[in-house]
N, C-alpha and C positions, 0 to 999 in steps of 0.2 A: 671387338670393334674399337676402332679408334678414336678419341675425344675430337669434337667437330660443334661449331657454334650454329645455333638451331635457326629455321629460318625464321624474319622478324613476325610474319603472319602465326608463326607457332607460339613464338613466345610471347605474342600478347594473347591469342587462344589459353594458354595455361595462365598467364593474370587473368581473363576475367573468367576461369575457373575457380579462381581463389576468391576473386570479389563479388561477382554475379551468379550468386547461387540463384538465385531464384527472380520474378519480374519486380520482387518488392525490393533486391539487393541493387535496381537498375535506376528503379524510379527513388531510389533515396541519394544515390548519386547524383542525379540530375538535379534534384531538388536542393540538396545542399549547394550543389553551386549557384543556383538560381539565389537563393538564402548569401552569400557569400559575396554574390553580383549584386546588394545592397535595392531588391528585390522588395516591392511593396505588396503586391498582387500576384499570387501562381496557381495555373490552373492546371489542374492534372487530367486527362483524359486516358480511357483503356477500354482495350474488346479481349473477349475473352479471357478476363484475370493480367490482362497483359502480354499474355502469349503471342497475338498479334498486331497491337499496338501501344504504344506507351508516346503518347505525347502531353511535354512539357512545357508551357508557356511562362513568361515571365516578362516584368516589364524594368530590369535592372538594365545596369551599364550598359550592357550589348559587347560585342565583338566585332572587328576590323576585321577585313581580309587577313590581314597576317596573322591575326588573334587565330584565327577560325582554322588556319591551314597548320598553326603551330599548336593548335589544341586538341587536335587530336595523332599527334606523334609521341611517342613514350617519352618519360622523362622530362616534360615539359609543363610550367605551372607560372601560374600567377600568384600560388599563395604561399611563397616562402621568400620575403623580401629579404633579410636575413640571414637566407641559409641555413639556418638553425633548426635542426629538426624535436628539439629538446625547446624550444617558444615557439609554438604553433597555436593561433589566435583565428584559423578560422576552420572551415568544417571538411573541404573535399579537395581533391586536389584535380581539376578539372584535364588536366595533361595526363592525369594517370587511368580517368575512371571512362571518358568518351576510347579510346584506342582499345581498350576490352570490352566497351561494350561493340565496337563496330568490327571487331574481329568476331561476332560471332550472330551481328544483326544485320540490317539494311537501316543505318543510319543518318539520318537529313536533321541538317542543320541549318538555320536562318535567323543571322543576326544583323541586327542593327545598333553602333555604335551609338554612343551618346554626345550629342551634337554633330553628325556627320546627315548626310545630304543621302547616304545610298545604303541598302543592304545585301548583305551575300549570301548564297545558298552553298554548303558543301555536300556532300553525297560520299560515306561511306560504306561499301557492302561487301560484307566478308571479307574484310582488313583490304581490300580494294579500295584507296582515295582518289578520287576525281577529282578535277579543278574547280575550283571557286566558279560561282556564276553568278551576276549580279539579281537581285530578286527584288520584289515587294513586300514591305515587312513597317510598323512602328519601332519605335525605341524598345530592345529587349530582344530576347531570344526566344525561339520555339526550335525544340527539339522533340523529331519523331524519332523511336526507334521499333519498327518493323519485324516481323517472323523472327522474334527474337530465339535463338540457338538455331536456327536454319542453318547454320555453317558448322552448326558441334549436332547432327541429330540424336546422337547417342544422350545428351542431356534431356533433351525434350522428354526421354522416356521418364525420368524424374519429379518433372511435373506433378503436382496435385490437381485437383478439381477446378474448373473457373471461379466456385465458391470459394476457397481456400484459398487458391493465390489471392484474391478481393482482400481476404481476411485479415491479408499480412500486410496488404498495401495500406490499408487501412489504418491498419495498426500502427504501421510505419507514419502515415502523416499526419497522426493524433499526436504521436510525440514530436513530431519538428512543432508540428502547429502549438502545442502546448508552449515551447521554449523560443517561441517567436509569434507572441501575442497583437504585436502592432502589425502582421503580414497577416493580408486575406489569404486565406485556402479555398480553393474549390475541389472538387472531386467528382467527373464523372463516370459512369461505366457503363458500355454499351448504352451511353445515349443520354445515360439516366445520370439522375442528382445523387449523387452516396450523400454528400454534406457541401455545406456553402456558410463558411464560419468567417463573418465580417471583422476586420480588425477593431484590438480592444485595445481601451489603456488602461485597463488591469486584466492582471494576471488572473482574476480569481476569474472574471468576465470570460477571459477564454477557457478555462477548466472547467464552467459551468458548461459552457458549448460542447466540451469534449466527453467530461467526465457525468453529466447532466446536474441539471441543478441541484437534486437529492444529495447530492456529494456537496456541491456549494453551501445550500444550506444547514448542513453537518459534521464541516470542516473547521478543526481549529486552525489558527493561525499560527506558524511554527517561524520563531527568529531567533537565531544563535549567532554570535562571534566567537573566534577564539583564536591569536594570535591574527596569521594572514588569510584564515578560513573564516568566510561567511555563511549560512546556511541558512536557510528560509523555504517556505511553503506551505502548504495545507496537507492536514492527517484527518480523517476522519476519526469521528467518537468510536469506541469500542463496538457500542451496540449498532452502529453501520458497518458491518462486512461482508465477506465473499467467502465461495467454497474454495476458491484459488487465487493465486497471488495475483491475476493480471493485470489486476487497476493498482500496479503498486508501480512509480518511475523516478528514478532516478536522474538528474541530470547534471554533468559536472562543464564548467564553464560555457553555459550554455548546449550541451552536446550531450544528446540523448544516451544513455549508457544501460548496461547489465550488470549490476556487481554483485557479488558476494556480499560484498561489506555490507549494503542496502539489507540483503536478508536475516543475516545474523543480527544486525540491528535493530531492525523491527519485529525482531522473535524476542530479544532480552526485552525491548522495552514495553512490549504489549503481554508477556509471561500469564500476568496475575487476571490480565481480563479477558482473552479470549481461548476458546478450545484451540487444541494443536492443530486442530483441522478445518479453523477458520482463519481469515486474511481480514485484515483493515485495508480500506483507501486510501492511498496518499500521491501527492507530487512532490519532490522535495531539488531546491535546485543548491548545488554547491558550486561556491567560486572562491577558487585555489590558485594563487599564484602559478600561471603555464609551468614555470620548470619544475616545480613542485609534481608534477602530473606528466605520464607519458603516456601517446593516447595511439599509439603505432603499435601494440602487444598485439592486435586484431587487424589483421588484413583490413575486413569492414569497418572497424573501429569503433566497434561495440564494445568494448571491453578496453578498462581503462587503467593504468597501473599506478599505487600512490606511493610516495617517495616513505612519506611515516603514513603510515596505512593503521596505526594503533592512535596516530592521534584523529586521524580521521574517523573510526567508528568509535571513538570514544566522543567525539563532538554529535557523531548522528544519534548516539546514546543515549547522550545527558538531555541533548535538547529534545527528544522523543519523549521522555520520561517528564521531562517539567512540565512541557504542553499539556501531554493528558494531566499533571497533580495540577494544571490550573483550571481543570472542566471535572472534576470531580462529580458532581453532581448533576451533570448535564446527562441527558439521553436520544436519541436518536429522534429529529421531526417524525420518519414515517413510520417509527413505535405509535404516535397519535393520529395517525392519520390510518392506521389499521386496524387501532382502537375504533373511530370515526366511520370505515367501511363494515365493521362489525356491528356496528347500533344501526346501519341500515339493511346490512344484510338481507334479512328475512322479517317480514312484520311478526307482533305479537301476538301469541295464541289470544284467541276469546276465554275470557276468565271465565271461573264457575261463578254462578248467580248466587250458587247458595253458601252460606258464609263460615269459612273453617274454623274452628277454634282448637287451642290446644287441651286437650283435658284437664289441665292442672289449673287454666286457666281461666278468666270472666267469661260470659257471654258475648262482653263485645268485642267483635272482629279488629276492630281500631285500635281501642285501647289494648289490647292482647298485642297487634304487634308493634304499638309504641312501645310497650315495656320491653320487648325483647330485645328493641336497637337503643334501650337507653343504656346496655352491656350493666345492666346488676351485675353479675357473675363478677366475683372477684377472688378467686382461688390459689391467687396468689401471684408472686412476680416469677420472673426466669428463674434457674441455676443452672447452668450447664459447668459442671466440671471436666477438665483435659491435664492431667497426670498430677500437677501439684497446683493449678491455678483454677479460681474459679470466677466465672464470667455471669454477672449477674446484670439488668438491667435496673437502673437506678427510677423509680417512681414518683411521678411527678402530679402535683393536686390538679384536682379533676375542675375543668372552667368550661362550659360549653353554652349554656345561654345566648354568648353572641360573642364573634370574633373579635378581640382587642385590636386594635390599630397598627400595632407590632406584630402580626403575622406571621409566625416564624414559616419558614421556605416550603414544609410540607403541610402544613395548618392544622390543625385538629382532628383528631378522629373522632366520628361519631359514628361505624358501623363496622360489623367483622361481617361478610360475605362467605357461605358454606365454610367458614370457620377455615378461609385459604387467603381470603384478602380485606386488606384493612382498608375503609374508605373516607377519607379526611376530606375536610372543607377545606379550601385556600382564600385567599384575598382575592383571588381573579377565576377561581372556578374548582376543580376537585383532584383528587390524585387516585388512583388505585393503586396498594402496595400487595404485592407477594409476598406475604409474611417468613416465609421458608427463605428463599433469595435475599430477601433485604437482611436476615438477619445472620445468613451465610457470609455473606460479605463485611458483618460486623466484625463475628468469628474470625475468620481470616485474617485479617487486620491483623487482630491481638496476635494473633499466633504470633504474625512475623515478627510482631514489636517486641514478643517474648525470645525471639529466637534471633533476637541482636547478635550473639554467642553462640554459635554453632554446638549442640551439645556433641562431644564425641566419643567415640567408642573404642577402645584400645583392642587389638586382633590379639587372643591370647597365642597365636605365635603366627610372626608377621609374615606378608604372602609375597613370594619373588611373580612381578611379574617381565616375562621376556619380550621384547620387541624389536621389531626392527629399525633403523637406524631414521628411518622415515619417519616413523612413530614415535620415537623415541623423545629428539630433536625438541618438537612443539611441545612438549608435555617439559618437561626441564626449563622452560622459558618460562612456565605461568607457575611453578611450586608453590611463590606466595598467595596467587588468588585459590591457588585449590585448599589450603591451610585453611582459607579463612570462610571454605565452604563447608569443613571438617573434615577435610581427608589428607593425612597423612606422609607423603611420598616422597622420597630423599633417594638418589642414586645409585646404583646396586653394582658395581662394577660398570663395562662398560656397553652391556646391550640389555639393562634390566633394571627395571625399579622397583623400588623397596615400599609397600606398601602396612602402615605399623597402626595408624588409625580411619576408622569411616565416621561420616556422621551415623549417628545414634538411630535416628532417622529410618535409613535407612534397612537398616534388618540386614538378611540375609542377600545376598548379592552377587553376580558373577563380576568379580574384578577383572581379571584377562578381557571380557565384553566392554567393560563401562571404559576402561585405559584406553581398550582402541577406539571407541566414539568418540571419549572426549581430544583423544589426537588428531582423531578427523575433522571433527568441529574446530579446533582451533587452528589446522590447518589453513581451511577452507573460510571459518566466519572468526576468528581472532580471539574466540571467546569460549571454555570451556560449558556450551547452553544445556549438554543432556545432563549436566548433575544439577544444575539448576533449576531446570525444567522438574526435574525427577523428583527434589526438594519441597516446590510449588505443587508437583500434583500430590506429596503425602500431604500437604498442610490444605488443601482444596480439602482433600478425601475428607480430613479430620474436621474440620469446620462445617462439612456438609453432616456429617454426623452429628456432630453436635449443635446443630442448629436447631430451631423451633421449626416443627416437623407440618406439614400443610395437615390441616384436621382438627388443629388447637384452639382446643376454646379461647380466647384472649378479651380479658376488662377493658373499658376504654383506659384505665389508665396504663396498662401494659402497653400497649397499642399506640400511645403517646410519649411514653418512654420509650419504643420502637423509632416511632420517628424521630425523637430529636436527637438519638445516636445517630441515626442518619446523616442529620444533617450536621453532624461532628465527626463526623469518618470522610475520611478521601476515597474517593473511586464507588461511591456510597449507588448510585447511578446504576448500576449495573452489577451482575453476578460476576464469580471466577471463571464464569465459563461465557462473557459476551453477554447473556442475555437481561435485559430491564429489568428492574427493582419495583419499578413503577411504570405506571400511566398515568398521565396527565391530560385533562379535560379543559382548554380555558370558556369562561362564560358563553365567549362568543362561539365555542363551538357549539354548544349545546344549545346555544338561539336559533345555531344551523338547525339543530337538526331535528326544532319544534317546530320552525317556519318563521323565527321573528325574525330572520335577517334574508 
């Protein structure tokens, strides 16, 4: 067959095959232009997930007649004054996104310019445009778009569920609405209110509305410069997460994104406090000088490409990592507030009448179990030994009569609970600690500070590993950060590396395996994370061993030596694994929950 140019109804059918995957791929184009058209208020409406209808209101600039007829022919835009497609400062390109979507809708259009006397209606259906007609309309635009794929039926069969497409739509206008906090959103569906999020002048104000308060309330404040990059936003505390990434968003000059860089980032920098198979919360917004940044790699433009891409996740790195060493000791509000659901749970059993005593001990019921939470026992302090260092806690004089003035952060202990948790007094109410956890995370610590100096292990004869040229590449660019994890590996000809030492650490190992994760992780996230990671879970593993075990008897002065390592350790707050060290009780909770308040 002979090369022939296609007809124009076809080739915008095949664009908004590439752009319009689905009704949440339709309504984020509209919306970004509404966004774009300097839009205060947009309201979204849809039946059936969108399938057959998607209208979009707005009360921006508005459109002219010739706006309206020229907006939806290919090729045509209002948003590149410039020319430049390498400094692109806004979000959609209105000329490209209406022509695919009416090649394959029944789309209506009605705008009204800003300061003009009249407005227009257009009508396109199934890449069929009709003439402008004058209508009734305010300042701003409303765009339906109709039996969306009615002219491609073969896509319709693609479709998911009316719940599902909902899901996406959704999800789509939590992140414009996150990254345009001074614009009202509304959202309804079949009739109904999804959400109705009034404009805010802070940003945390609208994240509260999207991400709900819980996140607000347990978000640290994250702000970084470095060179012409900014970075700013909220991360949740370790012990606030998720079974999956999906409250985790990214956004780069305002423009909602997907990256890699975002995951490999918040996998290095969260490492020591969450399991692999939990997620923190975060929004994080970076502004990068445009040419720095190309945001055309993605038909959608979900996907964003950085010019130095190593200094970008080295910025989302550092600043990930400072935030959390400045909340060290913080823990999650609805840790207490679960604590709080727990003391009302269930009422208390009716005690026995008749009064228990211990055998060894007086007749009186009182006095017997005063003495047993005054912690006599005193059997001695720690020692945990780990190969040549040994880790003792330092004992500190016993003061309990009544709280000094000076209150150190976790206050005194005056009880061990089934011999699993330590229960302190504070200046403003109590703590419960996890003895096992809190002193797991003492352990860990030391390890890492011991293991400054990767120890390493020399291969008594060194191992060729072969790769391919893909593989290969990425691994030869990071030699010096892998030396300084303890592994060994210097060029072997031209399709194989020379592998001479491992960390100590690790043991026994398939090297052919761990070469090709670590050239796919850095690949893909810039950063060699499975040796890291794999590093982190030995020194977990060893610290959990060697920790003080739930079941141990403990002195008050042990117990007070517990705490004030605590509150001299970083990341003291929570275990290796996300979970709280503690609970905390303030006064006023507990006036809750006798009745005084």
């Amino acid at each position: 067959m002979r090369i022939r140019k296609l007809e124009p109804h076809l080739v915008n059918q095949i664009a908004a095959g590439e752009v319009i995957e689905r009704p949440a791929s339709a309504i984020k184009e509209l919306v970004e232009n509404a966004l774009d058209a300097g839009a205060s208020i947009i309201t979204v409406q849809l039946r059936e997930g969108g399938r057959s209808l998607i209208a979009v209101t707005d009360n921006g600039v508005g459109m002219s007649r010739e706006d309206l007829e020229l907006a939806v022919e290919r090729h045509a835009t209002s948003k590149l004054p410039e020319n430049d497609l390498f400094n692109i400062q806004t979000l959609g390109f209105r000329g490209e996104a209406l022509p695919s979507i009416g090649s394959v809708s029944r789309l209506h259009l009605t705008s009204r310019l800003q300061g003009s006397e009249e407005a227009w209606l257009l009508k396109v259906e199934g890449g069929d445009k009709k003439q402008p007609i004058p209508a009734s309309h305010p300042q701003g635009t409303h765009i339906e778009v109709k039996d969306l794929f009615y002219a491609t039926p073969a896509r319709l069969k693609f479709l998911k569920s009316t719940s599902t497409e909902l899901s996406h739509a959704v999800e789509l206008l939590n992140r414009l609405a996150m990254s345009h906090p001074a614009v009202a959103f509304k959202l309804l569906a079949d009739q109904r209110v999804v959400f109705e999020y009034k404009s805010c002048e802070s940003l945390q104000e609208r994240l509260s509305q999207v991400m709900g308060i819980e996140f607000s309330d347990n978000a640290l404040v994250l702000e970084m410069s470095r060179g012409d990059i900014l970075l700013k936003g909220f991360i949740s505390l370790p012990t606030l997460n998720r079974a999956n990434a999906s409250h985790q968003y990214l956004f780069v000059n305002g423009r909602p994104v997907k990256d890699k860089l975002l995951q490999g980032a918040v996998r290095a920098a969260y490492q020591d406090f969450l399991a692999s198979n939990r997620y923190p919360l975060l929004a994080l917004f970076l502004e990068i000088p445009h040419e720095d940044v190309d945001v055309n790699v993605h038909p959608a433009k979900t996907e964003v490409r950085f010019r130095d891409s190593g200094l970008v996740r080295g910025t989302l790195v550092s600043a990930l990592k400072q935030t959390l060493a400045g909340a060290s000791h913080k823990t999650a509000t609805t840790i207490n507030f679960q604590a709080m659901r727990a003391f009302r749970s269930e009422p208390l059993r009716q005690p026995s009448l008749s009064p228990v005593c211990h055998p060894r001990e007086s007749g009186d019921p009182v006095a017997s179990l005063a003495s047993r939470f005054r912690g006599n026992d005193t059997r001695g302090s720690f020692s945990f030994a780990h190969h040549s260092s040994n880790y003792a806690l330092e004992e500190e004089p016993l003061s309990l009569p009544s709280l000094p003035l000076d209150t150190p952060l976790l206050g005194f202990a005056k009880a061990q609970l089934h011999e699993t948790y330590i229960v302190a007094q504070t200046e403003e109410g109590l703590v419960i600690v996890d003895q096992h956890a809190a002193h797991e995370r003492l352990v860990y610590e030391r390890l890492k500070a011991d293991m400054g100096h990767v120890r390493r292990q020399p291969l008594l004869i060194p191992e060729v590993i072969e790769l391919e040229e893909s593989e290969l590449q990425p691994l030869k660019e990071v030699l010096d950060d892998l030396l300084a994890l303890g592994l060994v590996v210097e060029p072997f000809g031209e399709k194989a590396l020379l592998v001479r030492e491992i960390p100590a650490l690790l043991g026994e190992v398939d090297l052919q395996g761990l070469m090709k994760d670590l050239a796919d992780e850095i690949k893909d996230l810039g950063s060699p994370l499975s040796l890291k990671e794999r590093l982190a879970e030995i020194l977990s593993t060893c610290a959990c061993h060697h920790s003080v075990r739930a079941g141990r008897k403990l002195s008050i002065e042990e117990m007070n030596a517990l705490l004030r390592q605590m509150e001299q350790t970083a990341h003291s707050g929570q275990c290796n694994h996300g979970r709280p060290t503690y609970v905390e009780l303030k006064r006023a909770d507990m006036e809750k929950l006798f009745g005084r308040r």
